[in-house]
C-alpha positions, 0 to 999 in steps of 0.5 A: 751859338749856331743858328742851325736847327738840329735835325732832333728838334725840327719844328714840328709844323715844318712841311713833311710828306705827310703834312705837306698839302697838295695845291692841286688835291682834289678838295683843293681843286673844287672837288669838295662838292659833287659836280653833278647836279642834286638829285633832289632838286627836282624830284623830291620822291628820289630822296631816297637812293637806289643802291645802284644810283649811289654807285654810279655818282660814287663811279663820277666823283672817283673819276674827277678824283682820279683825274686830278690825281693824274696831273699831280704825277711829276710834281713836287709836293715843296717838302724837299725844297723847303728842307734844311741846307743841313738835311738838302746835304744828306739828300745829295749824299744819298745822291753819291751813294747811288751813282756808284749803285749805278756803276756796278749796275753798268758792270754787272749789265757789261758782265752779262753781255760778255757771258751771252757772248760765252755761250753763243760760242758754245752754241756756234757748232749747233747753229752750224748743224742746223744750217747743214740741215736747212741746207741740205749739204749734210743728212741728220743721223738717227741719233739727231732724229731720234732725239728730235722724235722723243722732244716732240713726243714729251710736247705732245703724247699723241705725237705718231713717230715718222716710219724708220724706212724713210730716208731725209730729204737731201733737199734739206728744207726749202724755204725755212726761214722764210717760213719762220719769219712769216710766223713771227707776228711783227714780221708777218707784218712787214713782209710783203708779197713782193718779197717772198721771192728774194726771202726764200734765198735766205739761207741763215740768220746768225747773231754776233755781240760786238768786240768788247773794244768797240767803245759801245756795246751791242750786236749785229744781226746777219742774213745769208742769202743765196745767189738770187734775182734781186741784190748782190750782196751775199749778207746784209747786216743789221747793227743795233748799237746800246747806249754805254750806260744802262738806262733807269730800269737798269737795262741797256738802253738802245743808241741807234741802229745801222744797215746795210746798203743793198746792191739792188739789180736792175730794175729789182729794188724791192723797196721802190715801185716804178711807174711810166708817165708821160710827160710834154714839154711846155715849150717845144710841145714834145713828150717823153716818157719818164720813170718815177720811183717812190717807197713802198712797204718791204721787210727790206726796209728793215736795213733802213732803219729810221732816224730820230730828228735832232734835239736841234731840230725839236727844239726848233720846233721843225717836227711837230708832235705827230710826227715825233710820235710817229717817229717813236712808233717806228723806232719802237717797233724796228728795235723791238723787231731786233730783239725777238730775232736775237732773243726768240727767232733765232735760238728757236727758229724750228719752233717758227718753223713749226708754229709751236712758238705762237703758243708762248706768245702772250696774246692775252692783252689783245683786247686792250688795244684798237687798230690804228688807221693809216694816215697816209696822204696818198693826194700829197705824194702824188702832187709830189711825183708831179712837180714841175722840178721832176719835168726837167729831169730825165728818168733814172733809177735810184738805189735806195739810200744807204742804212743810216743808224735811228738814234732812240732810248729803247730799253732791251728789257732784259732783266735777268742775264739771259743765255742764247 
């Protein structure tokens, strides 16, 4: 005779979800009792509470409560783990159901990748349009502003249409996407004063999805800069690399991220400051001037994206858990950055241009945030610049270290398939 039990005539008094006691509920825990003190204790005239005493000790004791409740999230109640090896199979069958779910989720989420690519092709000749334009080498015709002059009468009714008589600038429009960036409220953030120069160079910001034979999908963002004062390169590029398959939300999931090395000119890296020092020899009691570099805050520093330490290095226990979240701040924000170009900036750069974007950015749960003070150590970096192994090496400029690609498990949070 088989020893099993059949899965009809389970012994009622086996553990179940809802018979399964938690060990850390919250009566379990101490919390039977109130853990403030009674207030009868000392005042016998409080016997009788005022509507708005109750509440408040109701407010405390739902506070422990929750609190408890908290430490319970992730945790096994027993009840799988005490299930029949016959039941603990079925389990593991729906197991198998769901990878093969979750392969055609990577199809579907790969099926979508390749239909934006779709339709940025067929938006390729309009953002060449719109660089003519910006650019000034081709005058809009009536037609393009006659269409423009009726969306913006549909936005706004008030809205007084330009003079017939008036030809376009042939200048095009200086200083376009210099513009629409500083209305991006991340970019704002990051461009500095020093870097307005160089930006208004910037001629296009264009989006690229990587060929379907790369082994992971992804895209690239390219900036078009007009000769200028500060670098050679007429592109730099930033690749942001996904995952090859799609994370528990179902989206892809960010892998790392790839910059250009820029080709600064003399004496014009953004991305540095320079300072003179002098400096006098211990021995010979001679002096020298020298020249040291340190970073310094730039939108620049968007094609150095930052890099995650290894599993290695956090299992060694080489970065502490400050560091790590400061890490994962900066990851979080430089992918988050990538994706309002791909998904917002660049499909709707007029609309940065012209403000009109900010009024569909949600600034709605402002309030629940608070600023972060900045914790830089400015005492370290300066015991830094002056240690005694900078004494001996002579003065040079340094580039900035090439564009490294920043592992991370960011999620591209598109949930529907989105067009360009």
């Amino acid at each position: 005779m088989s020893s099993h039990i059949p899965i009809n005539q389970v012994d009622p008094t086996a553990p179940t979800p809802q018979n399964t006691p938690l060990t850390h509920a919250p009566i379990a825990a101490g919390l039977s009792r109130p853990t403030v003190p009674d207030i009868t204790e000392d005042n016998e005239q409080e016997e009788e509470e005022t509507p708005a005493a109750s509440g408040n000790i109701q407010q405390a004791m739902l506070g422990l409560v929750h609190g408890k409740l908290s430490g319970l999230i992730g945790k096994s109640s027993g009840y799988v783990e005490s299930l029949p090896v016959e039941v603990k199979k079925n389990v593991e069958a729906l197991k198998g159901v769901q990878a093969k779910q979750i392969e055609l989720q990577n199809q579907y989420k790969r099926e979508c990748l390749e239909l934006e690519k779709k339709y940025l092709d067929l938006q390729k000749p309009l953002y060449d349009r719109r660089r003519e334009i910006i650019s000034g080498t081709a005058q809009p015709t009536p037609e393009e502003i006659e269409a423009g002059e009726q969306q913006s009468i549909k936005e706004d009714p008030d809205y007084t249409p330009l003079p017939k008589d008036v030809p376009p600038a042939l200048s095009g429009i200086p200083e376009f996407w210099l513009t629409a960036l500083r209305t991006h409220v991340g970019f704002a953030e990051i461009i500095t004063d020093r870097d307005v120069d160089a930006l208004k160079s910037l001629t296009d910001i264009r989006i690229e999805y990587l060929p379907t034979t790369e082994l992971k999908p992804g895209f690239k963002l390219r900036f078009f800069f007009a000769p200028n004062d500060y670098f050679e390169n007429e592109v730099l590029e930033k690749t942001y690399l996904y995952q090859e398959e799609v994370g528990y939300t179902g989206d892809f999931m960010y892998d790392r991220a790839i910059g250009t090395e820029i080709k600064w000119k003399e004496d014009k890296d953004l991305t540095k400051e320079f300072e003179v020092k002098k400096q006098r020899n211990k021995n010979t009691n001679r002096t020298r001037l020298v020249r040291k570099a340190r970073s310094t805050a730039s939108f620049f520093n968007f094609f150095n994206p930052p890099q995650p330490p290894s599993e290695a290095m956090i299992e060694a226990g080489d970065i502490d858990e400050d560091e790590l979240e400061e890490i994962e701040e900066k990851l979080e924000m430089d992918y988050q950055l990538g994706e309002d170009l791909k998904e917002k900036i660049i499909p709707r750069a007029i609309d940065y241009f012209t403000g009109k974007a900010l009024e569909y950015e949600d600034f709605d749960d402002e309030d629940d945030f608070e600023d972060i003070e900045d914790d830089e150590d400015d005492e370290e970096e300066s015991d830094e610049d002056e240690s005694d192994s900078d004494e001996d090496v002579p003065a040079r400029r340094r580039g900035p270290p090439k564009g490294r690609g920043a592992g991370a498990t960011a999620s591209s949070n598109p949930e529907e398939c989105k067009q360009q």
